[in-house]
VOGU-3710 file (C-alpha; in Angstrom, 3 decimals, decimal comma):
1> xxxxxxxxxx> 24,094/80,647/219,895  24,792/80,841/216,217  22,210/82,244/214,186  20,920/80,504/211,124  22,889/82,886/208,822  26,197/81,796/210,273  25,050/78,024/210,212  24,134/78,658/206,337  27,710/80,316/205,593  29,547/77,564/207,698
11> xxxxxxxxxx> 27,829/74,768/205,273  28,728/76,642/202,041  31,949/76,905/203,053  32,788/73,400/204,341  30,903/72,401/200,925  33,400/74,870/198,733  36,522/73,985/200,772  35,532/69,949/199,916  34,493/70,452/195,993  37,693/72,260/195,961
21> xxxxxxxxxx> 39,632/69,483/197,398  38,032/67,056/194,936  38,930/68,810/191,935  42,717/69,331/192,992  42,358/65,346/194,019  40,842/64,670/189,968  43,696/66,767/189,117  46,534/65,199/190,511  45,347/61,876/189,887  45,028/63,189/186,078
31> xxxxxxxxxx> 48,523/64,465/186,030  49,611/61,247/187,452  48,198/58,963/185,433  49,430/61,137/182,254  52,597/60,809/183,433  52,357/57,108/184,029  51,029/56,209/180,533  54,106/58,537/179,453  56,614/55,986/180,969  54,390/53,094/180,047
41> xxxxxxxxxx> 54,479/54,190/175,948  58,493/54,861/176,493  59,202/51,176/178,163  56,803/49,563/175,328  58,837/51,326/172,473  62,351/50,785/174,628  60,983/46,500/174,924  59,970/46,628/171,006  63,379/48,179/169,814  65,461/45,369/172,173
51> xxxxxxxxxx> 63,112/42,382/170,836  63,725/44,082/167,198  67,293/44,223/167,206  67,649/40,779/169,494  65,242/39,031/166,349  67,924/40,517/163,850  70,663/39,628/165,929  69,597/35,884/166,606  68,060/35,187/162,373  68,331/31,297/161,102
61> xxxxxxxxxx> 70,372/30,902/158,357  68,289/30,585/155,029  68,025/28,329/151,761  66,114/29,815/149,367  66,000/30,140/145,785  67,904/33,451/143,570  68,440/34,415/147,200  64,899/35,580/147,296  64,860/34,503/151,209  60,808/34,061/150,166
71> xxxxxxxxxx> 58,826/32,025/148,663  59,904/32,480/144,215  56,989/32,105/141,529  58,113/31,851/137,936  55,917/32,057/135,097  56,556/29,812/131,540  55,724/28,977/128,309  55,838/25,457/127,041  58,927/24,618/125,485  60,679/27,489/128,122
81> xxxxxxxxxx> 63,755/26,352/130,061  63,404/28,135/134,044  66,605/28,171/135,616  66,732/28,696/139,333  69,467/29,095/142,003  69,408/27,868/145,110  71,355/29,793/147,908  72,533/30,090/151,399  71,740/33,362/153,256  72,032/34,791/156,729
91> xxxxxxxxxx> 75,221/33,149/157,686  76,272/35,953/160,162  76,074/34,067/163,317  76,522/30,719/161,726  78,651/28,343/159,033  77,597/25,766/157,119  79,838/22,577/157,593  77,370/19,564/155,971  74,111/19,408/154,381  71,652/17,312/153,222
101> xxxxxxxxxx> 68,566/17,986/151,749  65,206/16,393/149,311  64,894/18,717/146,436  61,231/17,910/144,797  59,272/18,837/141,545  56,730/17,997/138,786  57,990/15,600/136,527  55,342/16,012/134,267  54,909/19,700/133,973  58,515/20,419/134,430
111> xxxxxxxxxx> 61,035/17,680/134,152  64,471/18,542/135,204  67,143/19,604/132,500  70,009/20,317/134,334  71,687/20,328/137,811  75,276/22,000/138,640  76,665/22,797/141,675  78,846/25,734/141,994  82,187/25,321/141,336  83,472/28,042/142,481
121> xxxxxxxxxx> 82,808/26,708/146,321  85,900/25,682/148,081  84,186/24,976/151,680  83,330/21,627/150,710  85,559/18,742/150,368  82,197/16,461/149,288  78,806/17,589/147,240  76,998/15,332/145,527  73,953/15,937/143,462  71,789/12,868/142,867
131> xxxxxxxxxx> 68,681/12,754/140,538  65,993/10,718/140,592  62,534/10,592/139,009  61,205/13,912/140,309  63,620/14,818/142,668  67,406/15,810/143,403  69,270/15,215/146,708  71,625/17,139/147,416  74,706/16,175/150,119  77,725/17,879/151,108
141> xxxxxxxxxx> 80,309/18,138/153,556  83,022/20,015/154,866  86,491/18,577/156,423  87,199/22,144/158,126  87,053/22,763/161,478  87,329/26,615/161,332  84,912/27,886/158,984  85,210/31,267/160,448  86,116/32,793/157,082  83,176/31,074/155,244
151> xxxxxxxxxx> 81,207/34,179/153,215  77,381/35,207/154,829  75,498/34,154/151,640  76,638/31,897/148,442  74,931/30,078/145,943  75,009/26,602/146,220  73,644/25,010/143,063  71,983/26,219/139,589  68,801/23,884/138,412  66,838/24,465/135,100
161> xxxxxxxxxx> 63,861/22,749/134,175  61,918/22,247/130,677  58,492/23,902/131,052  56,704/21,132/129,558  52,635/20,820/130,490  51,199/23,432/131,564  50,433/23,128/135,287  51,919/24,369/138,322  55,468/22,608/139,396  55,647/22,878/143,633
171> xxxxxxxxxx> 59,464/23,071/143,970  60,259/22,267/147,618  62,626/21,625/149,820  62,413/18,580/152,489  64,323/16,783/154,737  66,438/19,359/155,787  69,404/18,431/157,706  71,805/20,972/157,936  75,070/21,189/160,701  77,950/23,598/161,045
181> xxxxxxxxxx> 81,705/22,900/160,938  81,680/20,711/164,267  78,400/18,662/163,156  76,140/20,509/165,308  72,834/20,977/163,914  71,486/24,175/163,064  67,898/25,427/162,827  67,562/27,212/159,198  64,450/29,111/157,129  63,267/26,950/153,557
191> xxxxxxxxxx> 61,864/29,078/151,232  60,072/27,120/148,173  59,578/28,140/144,375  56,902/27,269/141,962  56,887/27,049/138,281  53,272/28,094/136,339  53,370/26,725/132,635  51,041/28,472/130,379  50,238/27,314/126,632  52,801/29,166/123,772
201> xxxxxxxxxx> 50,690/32,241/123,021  52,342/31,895/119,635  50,944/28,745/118,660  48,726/28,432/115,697  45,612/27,097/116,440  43,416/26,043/113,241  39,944/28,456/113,327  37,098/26,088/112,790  36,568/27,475/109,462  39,641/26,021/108,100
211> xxxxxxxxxx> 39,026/23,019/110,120  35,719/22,869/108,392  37,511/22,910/104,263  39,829/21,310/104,922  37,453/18,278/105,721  35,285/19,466/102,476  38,509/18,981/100,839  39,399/15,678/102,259  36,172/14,237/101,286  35,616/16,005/97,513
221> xxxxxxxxxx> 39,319/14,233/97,077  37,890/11,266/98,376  34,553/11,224/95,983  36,752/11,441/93,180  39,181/9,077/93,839  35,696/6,603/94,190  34,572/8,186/90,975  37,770/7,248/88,800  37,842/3,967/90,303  33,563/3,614/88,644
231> x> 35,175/4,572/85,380
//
């Protein structure tokens, strides 16, 4: 028979040989799971770096203004002419064979002054700038069928506008419709522009004092003109 002793060894050592085997079990499944979240971080930064360079590959063109390719604020005094330019960007993957487009703005705060296209542009066999109250349109179109050579960014048109009331002029872009050289459409990025008219910081505005003799005056003149007239 086994004594008690024996019995009381035996269970310690079953006990020691099975804590043992638990910690080498926590272990491995520690240094497995490390290793895991090692390959997990790697494939994350490998799928971020293919969907950043596949974004950058596959960018819309863009019509913006002073080839911002963002949104353009502008701040003016009355009586301040703002000229903008508006421009094609991101042309690496695409060409631009006909456009036509709603350019919109205040009338009131900032009425147009003038609108030229650039001349320099040889792309286009048509463009056409139209005003109206408030708003150009702009229209072109290319007879090429191989626009292959056609530059990735070019300024298409220079506005300037009369800062007039002050306000805030939305200058946007609408009715986009913009194809390449075989009349395909093709999606594109608008960015807008804003003028903010402020009052001249120059202008003279009378203090109420002189507001106030210069009425004194008015009537003193006018008391003695009635007092000559008694006489």
């Amino acid at each position: 028979m086994i004594s008690t002793r024996m019995c009381c060894f035996i269970y310690i050592y079953q006990t020691f040989k099975i804590l043992v085997s638990v910690e080498i079990t926590i272990k491995i499944r520690n240094l497995f799971m490390s290793q895991v979240t090692k390959h997990l971080k790697r494939m994350a930064i490998t799928i971020l770096f293919i969907c950043s360079v596949n974004q950058t590959a596959f960018a819309v063109p863009i019509l913006s203004f002073n080839n911002a390719q963002a949104d353009v604020s502008q701040v003016a005094n009355i009586g301040d002419v703002v000229t903008l330019e508006l421009w094609f960007s991101g042309l690496e993957l695409d060409d631009v064979g006909g456009f036509d487009f709603l350019l919109s703005f205040d009338n009131m705060v900032s009425p147009l002054n003038s609108a030229q296209a650039n001349l320099s542009l040889t792309d286009f066999d048509m463009f056409n700038i139209t005003p109206s109250l408030g708003a150009l349109e702009f229209s072109g179109l290319s007879y090429l069928f191989d626009l292959s050579d056609q530059v990735d960014e070019f300024m298409l048109a220079t506005i300037s506008f009369v800062a007039s009331n002050v306000g805030v002029s939305n200058i946007v872009l609408s009715n986009l419709l913009i194809s390449d050289s075989l009349a395909d459409p093709i999606d594109i990025s608008v960015f807008d522009a804003q003028i903010v008219v402020n009052e001249d910081p120059n202008m003279t505005v009378p203090e109420p004092a002189s507001i106030g003799i210069f009425i004194l005056g008015i009537l003193g003149l006018t008391a003695r003109h009635r007092t000559k007239k008694l006489d």
